[in-house]
C-alpha positions as CSV (number, residue, x, y, z in Angstrom):
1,X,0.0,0.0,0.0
2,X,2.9,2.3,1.0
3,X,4.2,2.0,-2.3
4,X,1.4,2.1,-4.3
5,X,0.7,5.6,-2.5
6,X,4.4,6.6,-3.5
7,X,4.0,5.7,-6.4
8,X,0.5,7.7,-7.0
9,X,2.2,10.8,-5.4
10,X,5.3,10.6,-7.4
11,X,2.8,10.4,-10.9
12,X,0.8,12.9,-9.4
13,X,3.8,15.7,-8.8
14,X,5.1,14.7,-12.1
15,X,1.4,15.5,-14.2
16,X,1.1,18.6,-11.9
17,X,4.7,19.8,-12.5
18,X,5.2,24.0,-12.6
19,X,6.6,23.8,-15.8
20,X,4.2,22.2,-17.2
21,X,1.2,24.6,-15.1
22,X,1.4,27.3,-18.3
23,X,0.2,24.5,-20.7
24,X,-2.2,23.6,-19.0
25,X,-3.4,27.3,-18.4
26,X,-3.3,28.4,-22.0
27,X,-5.2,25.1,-22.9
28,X,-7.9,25.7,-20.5
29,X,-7.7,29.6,-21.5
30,X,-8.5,27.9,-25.5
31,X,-11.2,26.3,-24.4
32,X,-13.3,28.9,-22.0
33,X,-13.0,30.8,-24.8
34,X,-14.5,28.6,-27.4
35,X,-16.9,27.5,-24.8
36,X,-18.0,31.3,-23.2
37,X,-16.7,32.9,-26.1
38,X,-15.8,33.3,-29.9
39,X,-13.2,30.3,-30.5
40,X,-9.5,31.3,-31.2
41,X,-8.6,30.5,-34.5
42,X,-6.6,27.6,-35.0
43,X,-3.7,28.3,-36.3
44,X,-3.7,31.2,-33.5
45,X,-4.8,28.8,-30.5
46,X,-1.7,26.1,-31.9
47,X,0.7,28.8,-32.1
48,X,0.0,29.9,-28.1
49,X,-0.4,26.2,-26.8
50,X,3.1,25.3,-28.9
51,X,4.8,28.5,-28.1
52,X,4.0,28.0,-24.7
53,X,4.7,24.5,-24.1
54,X,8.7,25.4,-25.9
55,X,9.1,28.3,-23.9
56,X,7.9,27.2,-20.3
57,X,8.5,23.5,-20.7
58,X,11.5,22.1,-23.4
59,X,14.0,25.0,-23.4
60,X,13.6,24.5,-19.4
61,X,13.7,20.7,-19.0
62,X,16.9,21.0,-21.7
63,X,18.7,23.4,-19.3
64,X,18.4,20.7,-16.3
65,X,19.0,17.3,-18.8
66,X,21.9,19.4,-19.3
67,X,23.0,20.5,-15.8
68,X,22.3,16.8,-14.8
69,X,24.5,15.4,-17.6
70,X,27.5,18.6,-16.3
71,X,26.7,16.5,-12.5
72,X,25.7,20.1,-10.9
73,X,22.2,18.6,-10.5
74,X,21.4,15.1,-9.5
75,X,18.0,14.0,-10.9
76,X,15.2,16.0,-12.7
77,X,13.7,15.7,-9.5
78,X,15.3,18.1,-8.1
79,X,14.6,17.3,-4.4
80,X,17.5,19.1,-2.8
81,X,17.2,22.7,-1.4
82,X,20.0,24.1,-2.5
83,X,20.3,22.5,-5.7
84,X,16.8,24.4,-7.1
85,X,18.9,27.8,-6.8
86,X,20.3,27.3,-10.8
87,X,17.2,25.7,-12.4
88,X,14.9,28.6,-10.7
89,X,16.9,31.6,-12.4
90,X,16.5,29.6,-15.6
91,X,12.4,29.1,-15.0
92,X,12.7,32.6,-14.3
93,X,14.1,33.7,-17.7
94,X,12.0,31.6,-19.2
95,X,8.8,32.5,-17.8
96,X,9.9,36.5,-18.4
97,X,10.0,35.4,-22.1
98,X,6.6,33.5,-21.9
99,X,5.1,37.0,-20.3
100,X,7.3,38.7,-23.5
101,X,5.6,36.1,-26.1
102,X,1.8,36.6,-24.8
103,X,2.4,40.4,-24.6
104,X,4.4,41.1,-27.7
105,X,4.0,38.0,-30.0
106,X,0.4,37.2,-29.7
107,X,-1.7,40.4,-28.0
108,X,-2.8,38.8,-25.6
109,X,-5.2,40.8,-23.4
110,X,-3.6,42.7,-20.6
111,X,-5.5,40.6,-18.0
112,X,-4.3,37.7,-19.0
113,X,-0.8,38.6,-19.9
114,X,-1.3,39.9,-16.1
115,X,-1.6,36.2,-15.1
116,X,1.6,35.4,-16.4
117,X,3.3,37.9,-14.4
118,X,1.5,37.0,-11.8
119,X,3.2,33.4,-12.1
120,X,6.6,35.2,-13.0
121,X,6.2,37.5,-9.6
122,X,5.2,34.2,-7.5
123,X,8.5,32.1,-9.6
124,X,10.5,34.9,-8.2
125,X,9.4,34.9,-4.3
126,X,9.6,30.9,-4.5
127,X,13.2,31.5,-6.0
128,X,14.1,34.0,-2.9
129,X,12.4,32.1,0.0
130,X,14.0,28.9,-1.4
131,X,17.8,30.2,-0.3
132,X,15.9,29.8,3.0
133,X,13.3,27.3,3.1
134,X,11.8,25.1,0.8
135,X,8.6,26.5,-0.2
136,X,6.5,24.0,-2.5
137,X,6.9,25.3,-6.2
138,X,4.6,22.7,-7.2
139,X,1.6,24.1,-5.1
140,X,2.8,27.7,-5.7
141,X,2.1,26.9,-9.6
142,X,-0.9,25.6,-9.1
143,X,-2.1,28.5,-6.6
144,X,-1.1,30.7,-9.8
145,X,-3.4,29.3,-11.8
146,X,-6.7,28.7,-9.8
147,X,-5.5,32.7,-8.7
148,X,-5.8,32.9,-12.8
149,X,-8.8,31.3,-13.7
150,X,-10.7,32.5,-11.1
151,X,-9.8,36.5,-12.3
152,X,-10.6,35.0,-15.9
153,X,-14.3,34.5,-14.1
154,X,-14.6,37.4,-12.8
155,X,-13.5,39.6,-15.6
156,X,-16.1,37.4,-18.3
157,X,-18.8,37.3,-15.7
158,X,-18.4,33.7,-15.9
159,X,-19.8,30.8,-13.0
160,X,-18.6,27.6,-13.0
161,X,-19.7,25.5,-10.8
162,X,-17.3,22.6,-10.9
163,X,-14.0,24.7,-12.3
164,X,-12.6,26.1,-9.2
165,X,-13.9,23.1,-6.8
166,X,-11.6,21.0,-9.0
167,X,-8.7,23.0,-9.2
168,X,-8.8,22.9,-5.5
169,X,-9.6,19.5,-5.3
170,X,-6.5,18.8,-6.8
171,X,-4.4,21.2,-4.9
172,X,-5.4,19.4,-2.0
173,X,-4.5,16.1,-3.5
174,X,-1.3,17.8,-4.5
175,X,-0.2,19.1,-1.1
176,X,-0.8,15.3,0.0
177,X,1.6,13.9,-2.2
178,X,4.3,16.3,-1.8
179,X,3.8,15.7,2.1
180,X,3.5,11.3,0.8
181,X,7.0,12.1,-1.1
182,X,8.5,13.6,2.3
183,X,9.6,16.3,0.2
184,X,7.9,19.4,2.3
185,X,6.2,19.8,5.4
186,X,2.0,21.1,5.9
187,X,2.9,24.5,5.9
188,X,5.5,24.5,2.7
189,X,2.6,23.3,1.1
190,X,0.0,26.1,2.2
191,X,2.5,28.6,2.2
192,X,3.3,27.7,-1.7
193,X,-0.4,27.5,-2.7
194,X,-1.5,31.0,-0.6
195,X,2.0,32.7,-2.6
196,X,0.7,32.0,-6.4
197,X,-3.0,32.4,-5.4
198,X,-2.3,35.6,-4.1
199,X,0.1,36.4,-7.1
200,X,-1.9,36.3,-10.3
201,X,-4.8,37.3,-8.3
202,X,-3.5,40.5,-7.3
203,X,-1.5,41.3,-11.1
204,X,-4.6,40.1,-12.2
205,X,-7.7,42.1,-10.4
206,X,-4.8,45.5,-10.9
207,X,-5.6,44.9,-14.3
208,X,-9.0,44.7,-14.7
Protein backbone atom coordinates (compact mmCIF):
# COMPACT_ATOMS: atom_id res chain seq x y z
CA UNK A 1 0.00 0.00 0.00
CA UNK A 2 2.87 2.34 1.02
CA UNK A 3 4.16 2.03 -2.26
CA UNK A 4 1.38 2.15 -4.26
CA UNK A 5 0.69 5.58 -2.50
CA UNK A 6 4.36 6.59 -3.53
CA UNK A 7 3.95 5.71 -6.40
CA UNK A 8 0.51 7.67 -6.96
CA UNK A 9 2.25 10.79 -5.45
CA UNK A 10 5.30 10.64 -7.42
CA UNK A 11 2.81 10.39 -10.90
CA UNK A 12 0.79 12.91 -9.39
CA UNK A 13 3.84 15.70 -8.75
CA UNK A 14 5.09 14.67 -12.14
CA UNK A 15 1.38 15.53 -14.19
CA UNK A 16 1.08 18.62 -11.86
CA UNK A 17 4.67 19.77 -12.52
CA UNK A 18 5.24 23.98 -12.64
CA UNK A 19 6.64 23.81 -15.77
CA UNK A 20 4.19 22.20 -17.17
CA UNK A 21 1.21 24.58 -15.07
CA UNK A 22 1.37 27.29 -18.26
CA UNK A 23 0.24 24.48 -20.75
CA UNK A 24 -2.19 23.60 -19.05
CA UNK A 25 -3.42 27.29 -18.41
CA UNK A 26 -3.26 28.35 -21.97
CA UNK A 27 -5.22 25.12 -22.92
CA UNK A 28 -7.90 25.74 -20.54
CA UNK A 29 -7.74 29.59 -21.51
CA UNK A 30 -8.47 27.93 -25.52
CA UNK A 31 -11.23 26.31 -24.44
CA UNK A 32 -13.28 28.88 -22.01
CA UNK A 33 -13.05 30.80 -24.76
CA UNK A 34 -14.52 28.63 -27.38
CA UNK A 35 -16.95 27.51 -24.80
CA UNK A 36 -17.95 31.32 -23.22
CA UNK A 37 -16.69 32.93 -26.08
CA UNK A 38 -15.80 33.27 -29.90
CA UNK A 39 -13.19 30.34 -30.54
CA UNK A 40 -9.51 31.28 -31.24
CA UNK A 41 -8.62 30.51 -34.53
CA UNK A 42 -6.64 27.57 -34.98
CA UNK A 43 -3.67 28.31 -36.34
CA UNK A 44 -3.67 31.25 -33.50
CA UNK A 45 -4.77 28.77 -30.50
CA UNK A 46 -1.71 26.13 -31.94
CA UNK A 47 0.70 28.83 -32.07
CA UNK A 48 0.02 29.86 -28.05
CA UNK A 49 -0.40 26.17 -26.77
CA UNK A 50 3.08 25.33 -28.92
CA UNK A 51 4.76 28.45 -28.13
CA UNK A 52 3.96 27.96 -24.70
CA UNK A 53 4.74 24.55 -24.06
CA UNK A 54 8.69 25.36 -25.91
CA UNK A 55 9.13 28.35 -23.86
CA UNK A 56 7.95 27.16 -20.27
CA UNK A 57 8.50 23.51 -20.75
CA UNK A 58 11.46 22.11 -23.44
CA UNK A 59 13.98 24.99 -23.35
CA UNK A 60 13.59 24.45 -19.36
CA UNK A 61 13.74 20.65 -18.95
CA UNK A 62 16.93 20.96 -21.68
CA UNK A 63 18.71 23.37 -19.35
CA UNK A 64 18.43 20.74 -16.28
CA UNK A 65 19.03 17.33 -18.75
CA UNK A 66 21.88 19.37 -19.27
CA UNK A 67 23.03 20.45 -15.81
CA UNK A 68 22.28 16.79 -14.76
CA UNK A 69 24.52 15.44 -17.62
CA UNK A 70 27.49 18.58 -16.27
CA UNK A 71 26.72 16.48 -12.51
CA UNK A 72 25.70 20.06 -10.87
CA UNK A 73 22.19 18.63 -10.49
CA UNK A 74 21.44 15.10 -9.53
CA UNK A 75 17.98 14.05 -10.85
CA UNK A 76 15.16 15.97 -12.66
CA UNK A 77 13.68 15.73 -9.54
CA UNK A 78 15.33 18.12 -8.08
CA UNK A 79 14.60 17.30 -4.37
CA UNK A 80 17.47 19.09 -2.82
CA UNK A 81 17.15 22.69 -1.43
CA UNK A 82 20.03 24.09 -2.46
CA UNK A 83 20.33 22.47 -5.74
CA UNK A 84 16.76 24.39 -7.08
CA UNK A 85 18.94 27.80 -6.78
CA UNK A 86 20.35 27.28 -10.79
CA UNK A 87 17.20 25.73 -12.43
CA UNK A 88 14.88 28.59 -10.69
CA UNK A 89 16.90 31.59 -12.39
CA UNK A 90 16.52 29.59 -15.59
CA UNK A 91 12.38 29.12 -15.03
CA UNK A 92 12.73 32.61 -14.31
CA UNK A 93 14.11 33.71 -17.67
CA UNK A 94 11.98 31.56 -19.21
CA UNK A 95 8.81 32.53 -17.75
CA UNK A 96 9.90 36.51 -18.36
CA UNK A 97 10.02 35.36 -22.14
CA UNK A 98 6.58 33.48 -21.90
CA UNK A 99 5.14 37.02 -20.35
CA UNK A 100 7.34 38.74 -23.51
CA UNK A 101 5.60 36.13 -26.08
CA UNK A 102 1.83 36.60 -24.84
CA UNK A 103 2.36 40.38 -24.58
CA UNK A 104 4.40 41.12 -27.74
CA UNK A 105 3.98 38.00 -29.99
CA UNK A 106 0.40 37.22 -29.67
CA UNK A 107 -1.75 40.43 -28.05
CA UNK A 108 -2.77 38.76 -25.60
CA UNK A 109 -5.22 40.84 -23.42
CA UNK A 110 -3.60 42.66 -20.58
CA UNK A 111 -5.48 40.60 -17.99
CA UNK A 112 -4.34 37.66 -18.98
CA UNK A 113 -0.84 38.58 -19.85
CA UNK A 114 -1.26 39.94 -16.11
CA UNK A 115 -1.64 36.16 -15.07
CA UNK A 116 1.56 35.42 -16.43
CA UNK A 117 3.32 37.85 -14.45
CA UNK A 118 1.48 36.99 -11.83
CA UNK A 119 3.16 33.45 -12.14
CA UNK A 120 6.59 35.25 -13.03
CA UNK A 121 6.21 37.48 -9.62
CA UNK A 122 5.24 34.19 -7.49
CA UNK A 123 8.46 32.07 -9.63
CA UNK A 124 10.54 34.86 -8.16
CA UNK A 125 9.36 34.94 -4.32
CA UNK A 126 9.55 30.94 -4.51
CA UNK A 127 13.21 31.47 -6.03
CA UNK A 128 14.10 33.99 -2.88
CA UNK A 129 12.41 32.08 0.04
CA UNK A 130 14.01 28.90 -1.38
CA UNK A 131 17.83 30.18 -0.33
CA UNK A 132 15.94 29.77 3.01
CA UNK A 133 13.28 27.32 3.07
CA UNK A 134 11.83 25.06 0.78
CA UNK A 135 8.63 26.46 -0.16
CA UNK A 136 6.52 23.98 -2.48
CA UNK A 137 6.89 25.31 -6.20
CA UNK A 138 4.56 22.69 -7.17
CA UNK A 139 1.58 24.14 -5.13
CA UNK A 140 2.77 27.72 -5.68
CA UNK A 141 2.06 26.95 -9.63
CA UNK A 142 -0.89 25.61 -9.13
CA UNK A 143 -2.11 28.46 -6.59
CA UNK A 144 -1.11 30.67 -9.77
CA UNK A 145 -3.45 29.35 -11.78
CA UNK A 146 -6.67 28.74 -9.77
CA UNK A 147 -5.47 32.67 -8.74
CA UNK A 148 -5.77 32.94 -12.82
CA UNK A 149 -8.80 31.35 -13.73
CA UNK A 150 -10.66 32.48 -11.07
CA UNK A 151 -9.80 36.50 -12.30
CA UNK A 152 -10.56 34.96 -15.89
CA UNK A 153 -14.30 34.48 -14.11
CA UNK A 154 -14.58 37.42 -12.78
CA UNK A 155 -13.50 39.58 -15.59
CA UNK A 156 -16.14 37.43 -18.28
CA UNK A 157 -18.76 37.27 -15.71
CA UNK A 158 -18.43 33.69 -15.88
CA UNK A 159 -19.76 30.81 -12.96
CA UNK A 160 -18.62 27.57 -12.98
CA UNK A 161 -19.71 25.45 -10.77
CA UNK A 162 -17.25 22.65 -10.91
CA UNK A 163 -13.98 24.73 -12.29
CA UNK A 164 -12.62 26.13 -9.19
CA UNK A 165 -13.90 23.09 -6.84
CA UNK A 166 -11.58 20.98 -9.01
CA UNK A 167 -8.73 23.01 -9.17
CA UNK A 168 -8.77 22.90 -5.51
CA UNK A 169 -9.63 19.47 -5.28
CA UNK A 170 -6.47 18.84 -6.84
CA UNK A 171 -4.40 21.23 -4.91
CA UNK A 172 -5.45 19.37 -2.01
CA UNK A 173 -4.47 16.14 -3.50
CA UNK A 174 -1.27 17.81 -4.52
CA UNK A 175 -0.22 19.06 -1.11
CA UNK A 176 -0.75 15.31 -0.02
CA UNK A 177 1.64 13.93 -2.18
CA UNK A 178 4.29 16.28 -1.81
CA UNK A 179 3.78 15.73 2.11
CA UNK A 180 3.46 11.32 0.84
CA UNK A 181 7.04 12.10 -1.14
CA UNK A 182 8.54 13.55 2.35
CA UNK A 183 9.56 16.32 0.22
CA UNK A 184 7.87 19.39 2.31
CA UNK A 185 6.15 19.85 5.43
CA UNK A 186 2.01 21.10 5.89
CA UNK A 187 2.94 24.52 5.95
CA UNK A 188 5.55 24.52 2.66
CA UNK A 189 2.62 23.34 1.07
CA UNK A 190 0.05 26.07 2.24
CA UNK A 191 2.49 28.58 2.16
CA UNK A 192 3.31 27.71 -1.70
CA UNK A 193 -0.38 27.46 -2.70
CA UNK A 194 -1.48 31.00 -0.65
CA UNK A 195 1.96 32.70 -2.63
CA UNK A 196 0.74 32.02 -6.43
CA UNK A 197 -3.05 32.38 -5.36
CA UNK A 198 -2.27 35.61 -4.11
CA UNK A 199 0.14 36.41 -7.10
CA UNK A 200 -1.89 36.28 -10.26
CA UNK A 201 -4.84 37.28 -8.27
CA UNK A 202 -3.52 40.45 -7.29
CA UNK A 203 -1.48 41.29 -11.09
CA UNK A 204 -4.61 40.13 -12.23
CA UNK A 205 -7.67 42.09 -10.44
CA UNK A 206 -4.82 45.46 -10.94
CA UNK A 207 -5.62 44.92 -14.30
CA UNK A 208 -9.03 44.67 -14.73
Amino acid sequence: MNKFLSYSARILSILLHPMLMPTYAVSMLAAAYAAYQSPLPAAYTAILVAGTFILTFAIPLSVILLLIKQGRLKDLYIENQSERNLPYIYGIVATGTWCFFLSWILKMPAYIVASAVGALVALLLVSIINYKWKISAHLASLGALIGAVAAWQYHNSVSSLWLIPTLLVLALLLCYARLCLNQHTPWQTVCGLLLGLTCTSLTCFINL
